[in-house]
N, C-alpha and C positions, 0 to 999 in steps of 0.2 A: 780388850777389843783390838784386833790386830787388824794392824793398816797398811797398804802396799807401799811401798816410798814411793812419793811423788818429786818430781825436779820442777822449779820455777826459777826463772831468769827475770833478771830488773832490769829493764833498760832503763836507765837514767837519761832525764830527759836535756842533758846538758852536754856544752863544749859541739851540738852538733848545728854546723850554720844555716845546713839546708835539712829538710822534716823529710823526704827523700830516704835520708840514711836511716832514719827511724823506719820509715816505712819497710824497708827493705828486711834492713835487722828482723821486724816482724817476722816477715816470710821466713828466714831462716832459722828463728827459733822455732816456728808452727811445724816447721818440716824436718826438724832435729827429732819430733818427737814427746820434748818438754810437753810438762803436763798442765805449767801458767807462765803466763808473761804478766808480768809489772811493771810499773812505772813510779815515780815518787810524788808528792805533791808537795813544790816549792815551785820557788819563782825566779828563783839567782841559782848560780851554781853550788856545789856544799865544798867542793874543792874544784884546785887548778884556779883558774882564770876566773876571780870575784864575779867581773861584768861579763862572763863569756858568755856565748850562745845559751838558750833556754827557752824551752815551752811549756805551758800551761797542762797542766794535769786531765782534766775532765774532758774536757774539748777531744784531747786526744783516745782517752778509752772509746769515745762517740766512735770515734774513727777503728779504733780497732775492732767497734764489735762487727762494725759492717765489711773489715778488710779479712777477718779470720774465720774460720768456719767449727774446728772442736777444741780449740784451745780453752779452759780458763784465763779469766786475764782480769786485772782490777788494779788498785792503786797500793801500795805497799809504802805510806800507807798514805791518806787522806788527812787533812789537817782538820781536825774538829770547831775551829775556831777561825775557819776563813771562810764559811757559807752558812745562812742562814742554816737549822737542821733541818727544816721542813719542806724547803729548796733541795737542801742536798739528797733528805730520800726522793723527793720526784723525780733528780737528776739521774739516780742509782736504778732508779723503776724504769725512767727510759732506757737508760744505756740496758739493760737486764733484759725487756722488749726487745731493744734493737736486734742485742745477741740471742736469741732466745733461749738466755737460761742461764749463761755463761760466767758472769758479772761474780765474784770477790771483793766482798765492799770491805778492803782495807781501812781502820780509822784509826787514829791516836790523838793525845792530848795536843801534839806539836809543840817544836822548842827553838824553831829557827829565829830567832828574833828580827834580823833583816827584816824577812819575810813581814813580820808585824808591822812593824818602821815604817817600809814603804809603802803600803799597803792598807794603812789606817787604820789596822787592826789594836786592839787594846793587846798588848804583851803577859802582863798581868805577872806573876807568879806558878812555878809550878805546879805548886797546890789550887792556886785556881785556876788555872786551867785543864787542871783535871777534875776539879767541883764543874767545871764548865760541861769535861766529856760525859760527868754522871747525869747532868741535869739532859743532856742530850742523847743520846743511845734511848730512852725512851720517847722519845719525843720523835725520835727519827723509825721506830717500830710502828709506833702507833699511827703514821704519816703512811708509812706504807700499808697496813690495814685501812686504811678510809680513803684510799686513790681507785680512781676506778679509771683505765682497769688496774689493777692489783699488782704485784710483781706476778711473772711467771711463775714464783713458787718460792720456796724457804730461799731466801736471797744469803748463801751463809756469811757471815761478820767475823771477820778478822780482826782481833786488835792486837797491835803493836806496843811491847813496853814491858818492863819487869820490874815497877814498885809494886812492893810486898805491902803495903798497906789499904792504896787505894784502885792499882792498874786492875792487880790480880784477882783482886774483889770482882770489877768491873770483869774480866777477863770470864770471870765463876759465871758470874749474873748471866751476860748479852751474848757471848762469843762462841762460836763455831770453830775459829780456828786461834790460837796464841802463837804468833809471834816473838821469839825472843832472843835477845841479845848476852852474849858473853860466852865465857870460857863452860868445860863443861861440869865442873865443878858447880859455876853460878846456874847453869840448868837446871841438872839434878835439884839442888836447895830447892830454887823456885817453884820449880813443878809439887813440892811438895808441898811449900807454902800454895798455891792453886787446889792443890789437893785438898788441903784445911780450908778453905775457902769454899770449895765445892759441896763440902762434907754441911756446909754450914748452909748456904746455899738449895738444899737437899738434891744435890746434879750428880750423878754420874763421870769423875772428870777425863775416863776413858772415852767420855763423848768428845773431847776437844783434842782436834787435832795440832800438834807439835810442828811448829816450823822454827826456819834456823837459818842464818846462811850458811852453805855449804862450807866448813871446812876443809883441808887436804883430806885429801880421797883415802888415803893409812890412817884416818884421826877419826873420818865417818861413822865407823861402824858401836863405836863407844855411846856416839849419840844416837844411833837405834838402838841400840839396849836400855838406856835410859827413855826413851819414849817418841823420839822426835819422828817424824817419818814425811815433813814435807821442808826438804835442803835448797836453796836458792843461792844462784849463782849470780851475783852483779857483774853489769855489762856497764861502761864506759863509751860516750861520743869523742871524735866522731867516727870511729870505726867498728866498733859494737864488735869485738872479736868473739865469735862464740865458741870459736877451738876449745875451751875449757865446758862450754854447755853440751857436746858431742862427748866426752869425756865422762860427764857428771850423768849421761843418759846410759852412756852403758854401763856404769857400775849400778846405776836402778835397776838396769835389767837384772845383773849377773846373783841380786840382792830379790827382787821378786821372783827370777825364777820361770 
């Protein structure tokens, strides 16, 4: 199944004092070209400045879907373990309505523990909290089949994460799109492990699209051979330089053609 490379930028939703600069950011990745914009879902910064500037995840996709017009855009990813799931699909069904269609529901198991601590959240263990995301991914399907009205349409799921035991499982099961983290050695393995997974599964895992952050633009084209075809570029507050997303757009082109 051949797929055209797509570019997605993360705006990270920290280190910015005024919501201005995010907003702005937006406008300039929509008119870059970029094929998604993301955001993260924490609460504190993940570096720089512990207590620095930070805004809330969800609230803001609301905001993008009414501020952008044919971008995709979603969370990169969702914490599975900080909202109700049943809440969190109505929340995904609106923002999905608002944008009419638009919406990436980014999920993972999450591991910020801060985030837990202050927040009141149970921390738990890795392992359960990804017994947590299994028990939930259905739970969060089945929400959106019984809302009325409905989503606009196949809302696609993203998950974020590369355990070989229980992610990529999950990954086979629910997911539209895989997310994955590492070098690309650890790609390749994984995708295969996905592969066995899929086989088991009875899925097609050429249906699941491959993302990645963008590596050096000489180092890219290794991981379209290998399968990946959606590269994301991380943006930084408070100046959200997207000089490298202008960049990362025109080698999509020079690469679809």
């Amino acid at each position: 199944m051949e797929r055209p490379i797509r570019i997605g930028v993360q705006i990270q939703p920290q280190h910015s004092p005024d919501y201005a600069l995010i907003r702005d950011a937006v406008v300039r990745i929509e008119d870059s070209g970029a094929d998604v914009v993301f955001n993260w879902d924490h609460f504190f910064p993940l570096y720089g400045e512990k207590d620095g500037p930070h805004f809330e995840c969800w609230t803001m996709l609301a905001a993008w879907a009414e501020q952008t017009e044919n971008i995709q855009f979603g969370p990169l990813v969702t914490c599975n373990g900080y909202r109700n799931p049943d809440l969190l699909a109505d929340m995904a069904r609106t923002v999905d309505h608002i944008s009419g269609g638009r919406l990436i529901f980014g999920i993972g198991s999450g591991w910020f523990q801060r985030d837990y601590d202050e927040y009141g959240f149970d921390f738990g263990t890795k392992g359960s909290r990804l017994n947590l995301l299994a028990e939930y991914l259905p739970r969060i399907e089945r929400r959106w089949a019984a809302l009325n009205p409905q989503p606009t349409g196949k809302i696609p799921v993203l998950i974020g994460g590369g355990g070989v035991k229980k992610t990529l499982k999950l990954v086979a099961r629910h997911a539209d799109i895989w997310h994955s983290f590492g070098d690309l050695d650890t790609f390749v393995y994984k995708s295969q492990v996905l592969a066995e997974h899929c086989a088991r599964e009875d899925r097609n895992p050429a249906h699941i699209e491959r993302s990645i952050e963008l590596p050096a633009l000489n180092e890219a084209q290794e991981f379209v051979n290998a399968g990946a075809s959606l590269f994301t570029v991380p943006i930084n507050g408070p100046d959200y330089d997207t000089s490298r997303v202008v960049e990362a757009v025109r080698w999509r082109d020079s690469i679809n053609g």
